[in-house]
Structure formats: structure tokens, C-alpha cells
FIMI-591835 format. One line per 3 residues: number of its first residue (from 1); their letters; for each residue y negated, x negated, z of N, C-alpha, C. Coordinates in nm, 4 decimals. Each point is the difference from the previous one (the first is absolute). Layout:
N
NUM = A = Y,X,Z,Y,X,Z,Y,X,Z ~ ...
% end
This chain:
225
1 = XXX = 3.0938,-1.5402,-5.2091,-0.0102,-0.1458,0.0049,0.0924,-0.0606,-0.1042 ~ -0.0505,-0.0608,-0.1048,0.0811,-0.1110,-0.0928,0.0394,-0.1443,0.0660 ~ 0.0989,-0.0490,-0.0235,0.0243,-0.1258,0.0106,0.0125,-0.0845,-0.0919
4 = XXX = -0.0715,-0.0853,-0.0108,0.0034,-0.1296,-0.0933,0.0833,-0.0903,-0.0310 ~ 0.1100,0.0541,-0.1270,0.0878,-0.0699,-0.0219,0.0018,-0.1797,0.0592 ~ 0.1182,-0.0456,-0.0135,-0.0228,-0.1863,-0.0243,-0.0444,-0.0212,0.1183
7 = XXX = -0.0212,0.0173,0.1487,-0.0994,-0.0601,0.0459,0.1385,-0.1078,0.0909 ~ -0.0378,-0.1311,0.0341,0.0998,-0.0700,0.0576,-0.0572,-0.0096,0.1353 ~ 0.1019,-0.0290,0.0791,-0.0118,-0.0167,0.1415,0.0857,-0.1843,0.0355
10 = XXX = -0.0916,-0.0222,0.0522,0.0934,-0.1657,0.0536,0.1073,0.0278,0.0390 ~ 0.0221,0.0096,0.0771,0.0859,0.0129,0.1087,0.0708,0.1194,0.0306 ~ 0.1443,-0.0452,0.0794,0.0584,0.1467,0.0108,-0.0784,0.0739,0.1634
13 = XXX = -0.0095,0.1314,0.0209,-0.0262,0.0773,0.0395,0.0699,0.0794,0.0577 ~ -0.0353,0.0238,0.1497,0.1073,0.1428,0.0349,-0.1287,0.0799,0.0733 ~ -0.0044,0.1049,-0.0033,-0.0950,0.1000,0.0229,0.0170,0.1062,0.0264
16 = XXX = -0.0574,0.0370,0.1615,0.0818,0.1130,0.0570,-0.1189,0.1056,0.0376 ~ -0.0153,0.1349,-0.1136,-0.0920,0.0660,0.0522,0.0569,0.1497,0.0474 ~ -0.0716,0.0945,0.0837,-0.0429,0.0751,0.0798,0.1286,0.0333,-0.0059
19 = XXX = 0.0673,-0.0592,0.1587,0.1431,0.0548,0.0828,-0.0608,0.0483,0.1237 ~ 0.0366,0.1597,-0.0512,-0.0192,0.0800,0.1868,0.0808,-0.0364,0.0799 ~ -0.0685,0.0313,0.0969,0.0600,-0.0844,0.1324,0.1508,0.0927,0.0236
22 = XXX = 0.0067,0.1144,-0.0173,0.1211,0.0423,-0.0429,0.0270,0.0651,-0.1309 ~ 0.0195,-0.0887,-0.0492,0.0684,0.0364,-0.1141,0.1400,-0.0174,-0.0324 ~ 0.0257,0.1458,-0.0389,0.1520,0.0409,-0.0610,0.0000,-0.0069,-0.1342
25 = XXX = -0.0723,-0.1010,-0.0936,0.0404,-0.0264,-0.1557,-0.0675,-0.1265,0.0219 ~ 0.0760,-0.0366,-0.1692,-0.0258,-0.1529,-0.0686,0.0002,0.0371,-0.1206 ~ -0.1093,-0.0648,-0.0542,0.0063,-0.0099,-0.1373,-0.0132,-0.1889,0.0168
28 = XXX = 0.0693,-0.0373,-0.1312,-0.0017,-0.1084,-0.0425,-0.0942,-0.0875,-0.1335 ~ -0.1062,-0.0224,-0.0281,-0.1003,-0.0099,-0.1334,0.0551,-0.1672,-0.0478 ~ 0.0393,-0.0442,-0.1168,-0.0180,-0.1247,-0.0981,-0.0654,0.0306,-0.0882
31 = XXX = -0.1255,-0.0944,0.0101,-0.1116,-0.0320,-0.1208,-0.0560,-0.1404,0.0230 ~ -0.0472,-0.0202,-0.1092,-0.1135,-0.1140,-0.0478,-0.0932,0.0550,0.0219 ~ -0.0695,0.1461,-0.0126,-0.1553,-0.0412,-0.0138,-0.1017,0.0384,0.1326
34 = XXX = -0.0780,-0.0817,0.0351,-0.0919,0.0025,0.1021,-0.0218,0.1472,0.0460 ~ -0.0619,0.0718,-0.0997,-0.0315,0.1381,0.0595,0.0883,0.1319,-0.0035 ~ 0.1156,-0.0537,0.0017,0.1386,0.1151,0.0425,-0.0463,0.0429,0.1528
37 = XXX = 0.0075,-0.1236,0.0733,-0.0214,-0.0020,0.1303,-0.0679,0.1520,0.0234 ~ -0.2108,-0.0320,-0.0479,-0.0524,0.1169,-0.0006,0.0447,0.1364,-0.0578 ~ 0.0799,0.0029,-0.0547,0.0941,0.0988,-0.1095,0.0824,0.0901,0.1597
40 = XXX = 0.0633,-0.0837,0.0506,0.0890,0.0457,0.0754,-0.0681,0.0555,0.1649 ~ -0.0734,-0.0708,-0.0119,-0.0985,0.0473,0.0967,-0.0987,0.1394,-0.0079 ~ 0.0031,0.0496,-0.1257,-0.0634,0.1142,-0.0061,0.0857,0.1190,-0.0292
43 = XXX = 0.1128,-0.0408,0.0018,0.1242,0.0879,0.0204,-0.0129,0.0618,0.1515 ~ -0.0196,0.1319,0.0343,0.0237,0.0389,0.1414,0.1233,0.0326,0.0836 ~ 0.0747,-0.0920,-0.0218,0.1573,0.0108,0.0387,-0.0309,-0.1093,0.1437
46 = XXX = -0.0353,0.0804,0.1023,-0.0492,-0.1035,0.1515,0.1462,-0.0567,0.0136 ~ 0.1512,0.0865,0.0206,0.1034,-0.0124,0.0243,0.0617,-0.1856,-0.0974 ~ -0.0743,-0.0355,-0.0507,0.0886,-0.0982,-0.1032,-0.0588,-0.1125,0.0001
49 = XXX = 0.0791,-0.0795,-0.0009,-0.0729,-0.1654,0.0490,0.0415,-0.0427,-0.1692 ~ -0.0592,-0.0875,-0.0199,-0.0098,-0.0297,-0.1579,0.0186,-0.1332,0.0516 ~ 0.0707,-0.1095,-0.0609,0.0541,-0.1478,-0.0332,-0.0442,-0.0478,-0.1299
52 = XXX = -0.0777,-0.0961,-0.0394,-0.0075,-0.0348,-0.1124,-0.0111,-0.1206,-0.0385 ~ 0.1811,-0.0708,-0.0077,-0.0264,-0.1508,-0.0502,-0.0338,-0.0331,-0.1700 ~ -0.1000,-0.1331,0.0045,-0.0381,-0.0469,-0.0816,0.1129,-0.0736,-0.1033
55 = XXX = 0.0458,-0.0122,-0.1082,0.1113,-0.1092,-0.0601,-0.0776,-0.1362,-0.0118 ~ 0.0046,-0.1066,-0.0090,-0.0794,-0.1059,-0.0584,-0.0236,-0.0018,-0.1430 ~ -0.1578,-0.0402,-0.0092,-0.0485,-0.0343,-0.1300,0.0766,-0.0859,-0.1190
58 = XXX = 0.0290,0.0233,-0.1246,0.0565,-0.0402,-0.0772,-0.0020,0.0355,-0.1387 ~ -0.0283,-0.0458,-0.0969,-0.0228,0.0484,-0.1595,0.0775,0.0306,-0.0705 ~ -0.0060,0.1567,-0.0479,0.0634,0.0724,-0.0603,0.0070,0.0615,-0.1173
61 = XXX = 0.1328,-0.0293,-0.0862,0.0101,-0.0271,-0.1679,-0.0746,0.1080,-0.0489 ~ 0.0460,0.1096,0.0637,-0.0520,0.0852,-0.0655,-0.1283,0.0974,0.0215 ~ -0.0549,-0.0852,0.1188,-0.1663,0.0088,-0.0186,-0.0606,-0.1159,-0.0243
64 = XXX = 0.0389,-0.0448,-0.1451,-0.0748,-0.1189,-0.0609,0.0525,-0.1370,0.1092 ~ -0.0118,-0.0584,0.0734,0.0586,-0.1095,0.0906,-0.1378,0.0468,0.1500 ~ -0.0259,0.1265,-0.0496,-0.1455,0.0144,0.1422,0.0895,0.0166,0.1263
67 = XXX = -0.0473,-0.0916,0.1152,0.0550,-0.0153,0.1085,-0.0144,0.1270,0.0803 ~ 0.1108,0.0558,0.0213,-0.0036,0.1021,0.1015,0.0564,0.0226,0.1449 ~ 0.0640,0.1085,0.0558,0.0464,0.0125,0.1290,0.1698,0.0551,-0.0797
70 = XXX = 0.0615,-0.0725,-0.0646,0.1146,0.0172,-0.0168,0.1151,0.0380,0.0814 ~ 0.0657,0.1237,-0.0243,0.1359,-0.0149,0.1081,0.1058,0.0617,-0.0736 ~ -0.0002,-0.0198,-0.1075,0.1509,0.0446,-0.0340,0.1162,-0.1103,-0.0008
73 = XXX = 0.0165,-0.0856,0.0306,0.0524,-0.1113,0.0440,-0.0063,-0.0004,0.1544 ~ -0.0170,0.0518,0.0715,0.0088,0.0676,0.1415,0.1141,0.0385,0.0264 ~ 0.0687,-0.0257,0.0784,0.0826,0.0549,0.0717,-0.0088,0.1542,0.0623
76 = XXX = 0.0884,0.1356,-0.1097,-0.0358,0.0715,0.1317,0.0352,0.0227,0.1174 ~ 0.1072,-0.1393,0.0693,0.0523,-0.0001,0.1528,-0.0975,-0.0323,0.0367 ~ -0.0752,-0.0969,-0.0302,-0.1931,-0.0006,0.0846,-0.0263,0.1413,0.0363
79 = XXX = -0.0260,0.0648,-0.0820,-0.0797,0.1459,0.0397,0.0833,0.0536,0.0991 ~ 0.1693,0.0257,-0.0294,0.1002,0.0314,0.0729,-0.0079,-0.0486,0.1352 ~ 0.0125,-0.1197,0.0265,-0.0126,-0.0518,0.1223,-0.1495,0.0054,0.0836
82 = XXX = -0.1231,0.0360,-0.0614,-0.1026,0.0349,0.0733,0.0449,0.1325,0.0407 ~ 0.0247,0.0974,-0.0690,0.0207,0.1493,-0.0008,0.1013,-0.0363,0.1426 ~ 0.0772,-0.0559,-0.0135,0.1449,0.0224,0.1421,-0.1107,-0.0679,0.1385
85 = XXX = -0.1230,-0.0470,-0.0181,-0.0146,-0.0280,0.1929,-0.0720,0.1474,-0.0279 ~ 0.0493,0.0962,-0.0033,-0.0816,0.1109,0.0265,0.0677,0.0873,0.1258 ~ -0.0773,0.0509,0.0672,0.1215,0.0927,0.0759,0.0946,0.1056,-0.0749
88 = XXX = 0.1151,0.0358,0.0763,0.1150,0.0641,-0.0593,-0.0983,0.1325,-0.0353 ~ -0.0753,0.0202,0.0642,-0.0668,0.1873,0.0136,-0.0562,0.0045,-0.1264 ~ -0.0533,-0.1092,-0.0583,-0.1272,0.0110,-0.0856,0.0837,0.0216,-0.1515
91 = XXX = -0.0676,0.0271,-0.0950,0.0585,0.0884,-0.0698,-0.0878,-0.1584,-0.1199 ~ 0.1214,-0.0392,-0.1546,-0.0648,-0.0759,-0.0496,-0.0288,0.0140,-0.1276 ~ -0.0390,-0.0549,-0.1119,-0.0736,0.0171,-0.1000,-0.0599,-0.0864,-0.0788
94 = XXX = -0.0020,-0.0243,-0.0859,-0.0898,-0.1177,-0.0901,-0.0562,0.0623,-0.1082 ~ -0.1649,0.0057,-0.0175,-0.0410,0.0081,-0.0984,-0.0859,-0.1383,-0.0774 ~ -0.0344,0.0139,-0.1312,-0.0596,-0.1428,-0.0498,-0.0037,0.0518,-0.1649
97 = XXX = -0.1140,-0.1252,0.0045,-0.0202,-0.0157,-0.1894,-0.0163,-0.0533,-0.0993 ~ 0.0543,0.0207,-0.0765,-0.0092,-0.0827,-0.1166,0.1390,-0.1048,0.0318 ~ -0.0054,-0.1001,-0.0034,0.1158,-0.1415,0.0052,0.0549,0.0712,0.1768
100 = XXX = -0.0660,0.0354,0.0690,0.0862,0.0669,0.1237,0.0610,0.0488,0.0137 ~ -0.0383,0.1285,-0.1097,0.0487,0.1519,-0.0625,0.1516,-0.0627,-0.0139 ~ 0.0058,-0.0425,-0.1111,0.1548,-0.0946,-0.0021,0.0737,-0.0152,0.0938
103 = XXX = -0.0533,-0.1083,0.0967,0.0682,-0.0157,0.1170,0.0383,0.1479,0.0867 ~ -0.1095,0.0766,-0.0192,0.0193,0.1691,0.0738,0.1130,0.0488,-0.0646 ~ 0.0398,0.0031,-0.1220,0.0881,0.0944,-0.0342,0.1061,-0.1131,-0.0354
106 = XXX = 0.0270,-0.0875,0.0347,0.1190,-0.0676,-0.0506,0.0374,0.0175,0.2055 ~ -0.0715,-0.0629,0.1039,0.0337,0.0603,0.1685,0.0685,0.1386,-0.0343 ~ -0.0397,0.0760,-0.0590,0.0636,0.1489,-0.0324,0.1562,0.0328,-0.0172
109 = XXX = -0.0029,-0.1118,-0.1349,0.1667,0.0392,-0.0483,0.0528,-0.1393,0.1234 ~ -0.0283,-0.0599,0.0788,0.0388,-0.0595,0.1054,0.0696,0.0574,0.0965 ~ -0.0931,0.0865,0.0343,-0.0178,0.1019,0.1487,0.1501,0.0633,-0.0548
112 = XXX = -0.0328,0.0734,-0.1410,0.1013,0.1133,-0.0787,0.1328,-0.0913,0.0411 ~ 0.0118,-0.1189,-0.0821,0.1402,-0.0485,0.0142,0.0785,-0.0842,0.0694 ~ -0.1163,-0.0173,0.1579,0.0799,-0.0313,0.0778,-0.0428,-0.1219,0.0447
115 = XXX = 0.0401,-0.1008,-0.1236,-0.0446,-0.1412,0.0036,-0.0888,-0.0567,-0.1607 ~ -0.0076,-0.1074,0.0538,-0.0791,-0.0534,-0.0857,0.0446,-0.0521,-0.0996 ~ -0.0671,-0.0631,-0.1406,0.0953,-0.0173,-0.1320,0.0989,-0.1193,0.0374
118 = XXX = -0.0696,-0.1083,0.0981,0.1319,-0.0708,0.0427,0.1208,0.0019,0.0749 ~ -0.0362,0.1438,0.0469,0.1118,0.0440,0.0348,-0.0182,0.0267,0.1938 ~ -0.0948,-0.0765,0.0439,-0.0495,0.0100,0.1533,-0.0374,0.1270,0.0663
121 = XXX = 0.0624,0.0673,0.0618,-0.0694,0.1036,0.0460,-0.1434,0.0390,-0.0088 ~ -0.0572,0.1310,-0.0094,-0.1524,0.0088,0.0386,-0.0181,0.0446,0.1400 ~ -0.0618,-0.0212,0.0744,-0.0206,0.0323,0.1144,-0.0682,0.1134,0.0645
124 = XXX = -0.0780,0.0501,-0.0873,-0.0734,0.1013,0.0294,0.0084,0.1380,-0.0414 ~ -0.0450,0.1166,0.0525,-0.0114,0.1276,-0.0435,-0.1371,0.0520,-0.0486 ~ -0.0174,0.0099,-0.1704,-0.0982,0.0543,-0.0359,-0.0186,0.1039,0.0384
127 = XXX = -0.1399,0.0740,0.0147,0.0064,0.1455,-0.0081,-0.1461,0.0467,-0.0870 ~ -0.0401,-0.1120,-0.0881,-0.0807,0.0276,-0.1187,-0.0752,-0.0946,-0.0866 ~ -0.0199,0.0042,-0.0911,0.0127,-0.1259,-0.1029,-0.1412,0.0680,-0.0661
130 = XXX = -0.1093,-0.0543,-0.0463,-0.0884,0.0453,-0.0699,-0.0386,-0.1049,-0.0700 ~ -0.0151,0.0003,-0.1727,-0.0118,-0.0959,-0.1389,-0.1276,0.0217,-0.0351 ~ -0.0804,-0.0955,-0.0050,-0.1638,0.0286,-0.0577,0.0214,-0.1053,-0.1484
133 = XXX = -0.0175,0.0752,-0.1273,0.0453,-0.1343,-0.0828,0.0479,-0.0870,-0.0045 ~ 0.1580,0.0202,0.0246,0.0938,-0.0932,0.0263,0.1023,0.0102,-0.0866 ~ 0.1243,-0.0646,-0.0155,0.0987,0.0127,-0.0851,0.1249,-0.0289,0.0989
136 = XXX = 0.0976,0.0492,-0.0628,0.1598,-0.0501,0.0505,0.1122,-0.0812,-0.0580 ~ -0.0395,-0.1392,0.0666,0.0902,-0.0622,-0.0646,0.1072,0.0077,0.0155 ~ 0.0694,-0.0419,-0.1115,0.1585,-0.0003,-0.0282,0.0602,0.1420,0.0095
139 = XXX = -0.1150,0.1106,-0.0931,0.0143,0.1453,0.0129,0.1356,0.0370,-0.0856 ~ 0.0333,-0.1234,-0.0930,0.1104,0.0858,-0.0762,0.0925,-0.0357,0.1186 ~ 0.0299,-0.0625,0.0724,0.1541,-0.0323,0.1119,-0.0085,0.0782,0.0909
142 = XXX = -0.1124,0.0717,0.0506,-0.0177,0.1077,0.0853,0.1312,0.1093,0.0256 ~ 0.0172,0.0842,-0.1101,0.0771,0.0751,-0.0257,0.1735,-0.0846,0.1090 ~ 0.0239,-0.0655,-0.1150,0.1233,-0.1030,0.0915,0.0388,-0.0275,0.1362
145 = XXX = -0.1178,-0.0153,0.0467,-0.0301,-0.0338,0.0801,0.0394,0.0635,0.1710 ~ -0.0504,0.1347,-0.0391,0.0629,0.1214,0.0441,0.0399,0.0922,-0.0011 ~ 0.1235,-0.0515,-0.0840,0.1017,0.1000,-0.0951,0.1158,-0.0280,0.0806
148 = XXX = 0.0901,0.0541,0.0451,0.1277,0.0131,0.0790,-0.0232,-0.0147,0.1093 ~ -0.0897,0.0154,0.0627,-0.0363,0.0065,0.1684,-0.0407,0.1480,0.0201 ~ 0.0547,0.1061,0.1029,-0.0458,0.0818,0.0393,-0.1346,0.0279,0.0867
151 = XXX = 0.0006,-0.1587,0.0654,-0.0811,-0.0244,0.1975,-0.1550,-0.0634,-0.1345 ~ 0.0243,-0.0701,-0.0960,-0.1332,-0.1028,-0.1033,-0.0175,0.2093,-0.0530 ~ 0.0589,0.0274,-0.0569,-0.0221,0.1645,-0.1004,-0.0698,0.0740,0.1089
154 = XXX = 0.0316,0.0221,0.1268,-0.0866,0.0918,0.1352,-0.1239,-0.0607,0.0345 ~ -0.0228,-0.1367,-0.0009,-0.1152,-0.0721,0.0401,-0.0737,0.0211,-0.1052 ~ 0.0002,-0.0954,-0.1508,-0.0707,0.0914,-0.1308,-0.0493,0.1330,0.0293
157 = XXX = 0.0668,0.0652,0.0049,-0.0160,0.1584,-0.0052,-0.1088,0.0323,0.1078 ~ 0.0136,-0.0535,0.1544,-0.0952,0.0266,0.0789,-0.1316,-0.0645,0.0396 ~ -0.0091,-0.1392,-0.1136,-0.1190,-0.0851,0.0201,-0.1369,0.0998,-0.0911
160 = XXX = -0.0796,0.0512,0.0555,-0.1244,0.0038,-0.0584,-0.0761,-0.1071,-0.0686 ~ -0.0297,0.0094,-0.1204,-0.0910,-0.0651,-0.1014,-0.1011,-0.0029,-0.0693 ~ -0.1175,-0.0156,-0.0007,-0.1400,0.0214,-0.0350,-0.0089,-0.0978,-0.1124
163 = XXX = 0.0067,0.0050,-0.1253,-0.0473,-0.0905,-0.0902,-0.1449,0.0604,-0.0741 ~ -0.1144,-0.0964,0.0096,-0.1234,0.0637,-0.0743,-0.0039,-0.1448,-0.1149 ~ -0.0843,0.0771,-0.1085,-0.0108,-0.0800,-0.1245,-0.0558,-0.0011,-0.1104
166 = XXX = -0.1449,-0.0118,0.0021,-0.1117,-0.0085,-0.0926,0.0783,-0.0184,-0.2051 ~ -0.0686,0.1224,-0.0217,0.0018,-0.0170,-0.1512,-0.0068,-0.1452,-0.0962 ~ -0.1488,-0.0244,0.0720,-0.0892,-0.1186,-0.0356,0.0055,-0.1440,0.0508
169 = XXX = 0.1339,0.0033,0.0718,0.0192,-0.1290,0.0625,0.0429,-0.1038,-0.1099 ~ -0.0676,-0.1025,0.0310,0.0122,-0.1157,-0.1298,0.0860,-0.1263,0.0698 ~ 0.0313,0.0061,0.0712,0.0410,-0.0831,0.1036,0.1784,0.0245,0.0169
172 = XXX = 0.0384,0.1376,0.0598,0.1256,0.0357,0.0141,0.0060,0.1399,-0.1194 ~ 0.0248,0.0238,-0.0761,-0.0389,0.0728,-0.0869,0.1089,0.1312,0.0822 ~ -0.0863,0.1078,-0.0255,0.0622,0.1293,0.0101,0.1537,0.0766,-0.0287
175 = XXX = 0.0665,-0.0542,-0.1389,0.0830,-0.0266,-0.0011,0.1295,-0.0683,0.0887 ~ -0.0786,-0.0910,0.0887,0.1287,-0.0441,0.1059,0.0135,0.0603,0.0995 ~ -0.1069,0.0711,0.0624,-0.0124,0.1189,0.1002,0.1215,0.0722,-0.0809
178 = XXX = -0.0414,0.1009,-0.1079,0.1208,0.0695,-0.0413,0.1311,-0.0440,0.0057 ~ 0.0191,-0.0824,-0.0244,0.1476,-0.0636,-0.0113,0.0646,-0.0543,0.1278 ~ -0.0561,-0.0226,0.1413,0.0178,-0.0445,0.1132,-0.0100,0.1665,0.0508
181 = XXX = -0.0389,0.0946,-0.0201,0.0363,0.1396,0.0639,0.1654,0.0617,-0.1088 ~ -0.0123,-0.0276,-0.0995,0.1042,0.0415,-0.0847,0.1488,-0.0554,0.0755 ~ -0.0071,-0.1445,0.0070,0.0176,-0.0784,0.0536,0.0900,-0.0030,0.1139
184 = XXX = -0.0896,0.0426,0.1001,0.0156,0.0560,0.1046,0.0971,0.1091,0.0382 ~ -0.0920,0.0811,-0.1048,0.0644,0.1527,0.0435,0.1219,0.0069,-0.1099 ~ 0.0678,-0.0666,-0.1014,0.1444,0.0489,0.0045,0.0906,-0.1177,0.0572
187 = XXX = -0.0679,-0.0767,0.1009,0.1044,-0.0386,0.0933,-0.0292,0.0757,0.1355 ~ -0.0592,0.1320,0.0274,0.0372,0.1072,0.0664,-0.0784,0.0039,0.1462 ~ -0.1432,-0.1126,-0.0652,-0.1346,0.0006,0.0863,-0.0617,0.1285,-0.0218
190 = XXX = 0.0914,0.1542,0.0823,-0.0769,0.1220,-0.0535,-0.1150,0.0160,0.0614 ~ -0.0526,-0.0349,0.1015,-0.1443,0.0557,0.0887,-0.0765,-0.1102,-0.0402 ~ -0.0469,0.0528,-0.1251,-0.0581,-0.1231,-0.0599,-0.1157,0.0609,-0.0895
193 = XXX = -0.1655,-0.0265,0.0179,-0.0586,0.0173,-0.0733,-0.1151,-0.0353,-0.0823 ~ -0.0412,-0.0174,-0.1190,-0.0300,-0.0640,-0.1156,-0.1276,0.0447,-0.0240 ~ -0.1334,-0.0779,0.0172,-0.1203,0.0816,-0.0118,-0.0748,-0.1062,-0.0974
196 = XXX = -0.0266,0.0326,-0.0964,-0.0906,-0.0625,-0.1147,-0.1784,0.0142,-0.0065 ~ -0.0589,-0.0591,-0.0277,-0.1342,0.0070,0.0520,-0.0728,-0.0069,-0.1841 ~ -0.0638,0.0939,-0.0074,-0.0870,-0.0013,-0.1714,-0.1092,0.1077,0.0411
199 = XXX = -0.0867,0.0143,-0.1082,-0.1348,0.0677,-0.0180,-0.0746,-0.0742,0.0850 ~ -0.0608,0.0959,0.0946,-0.1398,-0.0557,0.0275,0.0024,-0.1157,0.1231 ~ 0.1637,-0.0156,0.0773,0.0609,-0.1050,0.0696,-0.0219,-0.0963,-0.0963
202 = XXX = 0.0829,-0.0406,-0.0874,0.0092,-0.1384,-0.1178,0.0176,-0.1216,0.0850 ~ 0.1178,0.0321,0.0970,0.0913,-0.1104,0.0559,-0.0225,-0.1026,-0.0614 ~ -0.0268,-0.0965,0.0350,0.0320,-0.1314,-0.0757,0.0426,-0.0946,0.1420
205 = XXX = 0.0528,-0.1519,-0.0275,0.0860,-0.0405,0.1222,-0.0618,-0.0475,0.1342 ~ -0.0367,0.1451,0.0333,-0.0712,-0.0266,0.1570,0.0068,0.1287,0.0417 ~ -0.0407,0.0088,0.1184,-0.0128,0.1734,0.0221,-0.1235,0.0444,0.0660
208 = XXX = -0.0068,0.1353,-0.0038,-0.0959,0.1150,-0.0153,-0.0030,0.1024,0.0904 ~ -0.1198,0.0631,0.0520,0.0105,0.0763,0.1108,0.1317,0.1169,-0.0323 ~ 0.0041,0.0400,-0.1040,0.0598,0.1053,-0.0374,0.1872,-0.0135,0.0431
211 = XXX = 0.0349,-0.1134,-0.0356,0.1413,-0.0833,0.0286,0.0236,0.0181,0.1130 ~ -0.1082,-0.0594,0.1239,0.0140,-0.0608,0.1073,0.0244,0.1391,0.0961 ~ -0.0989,0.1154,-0.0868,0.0469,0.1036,0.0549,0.1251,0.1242,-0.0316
214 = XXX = 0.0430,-0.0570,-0.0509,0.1395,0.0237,-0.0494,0.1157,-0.0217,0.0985 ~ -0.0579,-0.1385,0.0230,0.1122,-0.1252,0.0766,0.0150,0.0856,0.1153 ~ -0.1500,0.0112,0.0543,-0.0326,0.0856,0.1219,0.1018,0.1383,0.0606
217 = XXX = -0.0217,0.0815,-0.1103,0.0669,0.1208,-0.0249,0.1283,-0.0153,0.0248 ~ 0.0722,-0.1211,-0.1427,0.1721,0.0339,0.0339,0.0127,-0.0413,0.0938 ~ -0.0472,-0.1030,0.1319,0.0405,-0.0965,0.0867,0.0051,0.1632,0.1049
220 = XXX = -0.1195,0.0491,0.0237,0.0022,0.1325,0.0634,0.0955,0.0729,0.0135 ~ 0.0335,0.0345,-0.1565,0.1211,0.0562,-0.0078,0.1412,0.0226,0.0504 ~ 0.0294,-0.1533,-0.0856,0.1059,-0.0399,-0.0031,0.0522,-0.0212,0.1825
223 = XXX = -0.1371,-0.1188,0.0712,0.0594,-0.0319,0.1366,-0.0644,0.0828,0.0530 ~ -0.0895,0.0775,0.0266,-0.0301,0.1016,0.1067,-0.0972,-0.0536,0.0798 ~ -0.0907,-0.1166,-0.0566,-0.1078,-0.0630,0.0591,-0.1273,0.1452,0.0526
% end
């Protein structure tokens, strides 16, 4: 299944699909586009309730002024504070893409250092972060960031990281994937891994059965779904 870049949504959105009635995981999803939803739904992970708020519509420089589902101007204590009414048992996570992706891996070096760039505590305990064409902002301060902390250096070290990232993306170019894992990993994000999409995939900024089953795999993996 492709998704169709650009597509806007009115309104913000919260969207809660397939939570077993007991379920011992959470995954967390931020996106804009309509058919993630179905995306996540054909994932066979029964155990994982998927969340997926909408950002509000707004025109963006650098897709020409075309109105989209913008959220990098989002708060990630929004996501943070949905993630905390969860029960203590449930295990948490944020994946997302593109302008989310951002928000996903900047929650990351959050989780890593404790608090937030203003200095506020973070509240929550990641236990997996997954990047679908996304970037990391403010990747050169990263490093700094969590440099002289032993408790920010153990959290890094034990957060799992999924970054995927089309060759052919015209949108977030491939290049920032690289540099948001580089990034990453010599500020000592080691369980961290970097999957590039070319040949007969030809990633471009949406995703592809092939990705989704990727996502599938490390989530398996990594949490034991």
C-alpha cells in the first residue's frame, strides 16, 4: 500500500485502533496521512493499541506553501503526556513520519536526557522509537546534550531505534536520515538501526509494503510482540 503524499486533514484527530482487551504493549503512531491508520492495521501485532493524533492543517515553506498536517511545531510533551495516562504495566513507544519522524527522534534524546531542552523533566519511559523518513532536529547539539551524564549515557545506550529512509525521497532527502543516525549514534544511541530503501523498493516520501514489513520484524524483535 502507497500513501499519497500532501493529503490534509481539517481537523485534529485522535485515533485509537485495535487494543486487546488485554494487552501488555503500546505502541504510540504520529502522522498526517489518512491511510497510516490502514498501514497499522495490517500489522499483526493483536497485543498493541496504536494512538494516532492528527497536528492541525497549516502551509508549509518547504512544500511550496501546500497546506498540510504539520507538527513539528508540536510539542513533544503533547505526545509525552498522552503516552503517561497509560497504565504503569504497559510498555511505551512512538513511532511516526516524515515531520513526526522529527518529533520521534528528538522524544528520544528527551527520554535519553532526562528532560526536555527547557529544561522540564520528561515524564515518560521509552522503550522504542521507530523513524519512517524523518530527520533530527538540532542533531549537531545532540552529542552535548548527553555528554557528562552517566543515568542520559545508560538510557541512550538502551533505547532501541528504527530509522528507515528512501534513496528517492524528494521531500526529506536521504541524506538527513544519514546524519540523524550518525547523529545519534556518536552521542551513544548504540541499539540503533539504519535501513535505506533503493532498487526495486525506490522509496520515495511515503511508504511501502516492504518498510512496513521491516517495522513489523524489528518491533518483533526488539519488544517480543
Amino acid at each position: 500500500m502507497h500513501c499519497k503524499p500532501y493529503v490534509s486533514l481539517k481537523s485534529l484527530v485522535h485515533l485509537i485502533l485495535k487494543a486487546a482487551k488485554n494487552s501488555s504493549e503500546f505502541k504510540f503512531f504520529v502522522d498526517s496521512f489518512p491511510c497510516c491508520s490502514q498501514l497499522l492495521e495490517s500489522l499483526p501485532l493483536p497485543n498493541v493499541k496504536w494512538i494516532c493524533p492528527t497536528a492541525p492543517s497549516r502551509p508549509v515553506t518547504m512544500l511550496g506553501r501546500i497546506p498540510c498536517n504539520a507538527c513539528l511545531d508540536a510539542s513533544a510533551a503533547h505526545i509525552a503526556n498522552l503516552l503517561s495516562t497509560e497504565p504503569s504495566d504497559v510498555k511505551l513507544g512512538i513511532e511516526s513520519f516524515s515531520m513526526g519522524a522529527a518529533i520521534a527522534l528528538y522524544s528520544a534524546t528527551c527520554f535519553a536526557h532526562g528532560k526536555y531542552g527547557n529544561g522540564n523533566p520528561y515524564p515518560v519511559t521509552l522503550r522504542a522509537v521507530v523513524d519512517l523518513s524523518g530527520w533530527l532536529p538540532g542533531a549537531g547539539n545532540v552529542r552535548n546534550r548527553i555528554a557528562g551524564s552517566h543515568e542520559a549515557a545508560r538510557r541512550a545506550a538502551s533505547l532501541p531505534i528504527l530509522i528507515c529512509h528512501g534513496f528517492c525521497d524528494e521531500v526529506v532527502p536521504h541524506a538527513q536520515g544519514e546524519k540523524s543516525f550518525n547523529a545519534l549514534s556518536l552521542a551513544g544511541f548504540h541499539n540503533l538501526v539504519f535501513k535505506p530503501y533503493d532498487g526495486f523498493c525506490r522509496l520515495s516520501h511515503y511508504t511501502v509494503p516492504n518498510e512496513m514489513d521491516d517495522v513489523y520484524n524489528w518491533l518483533n524483535t526488539r519488544l517480543g510482540f
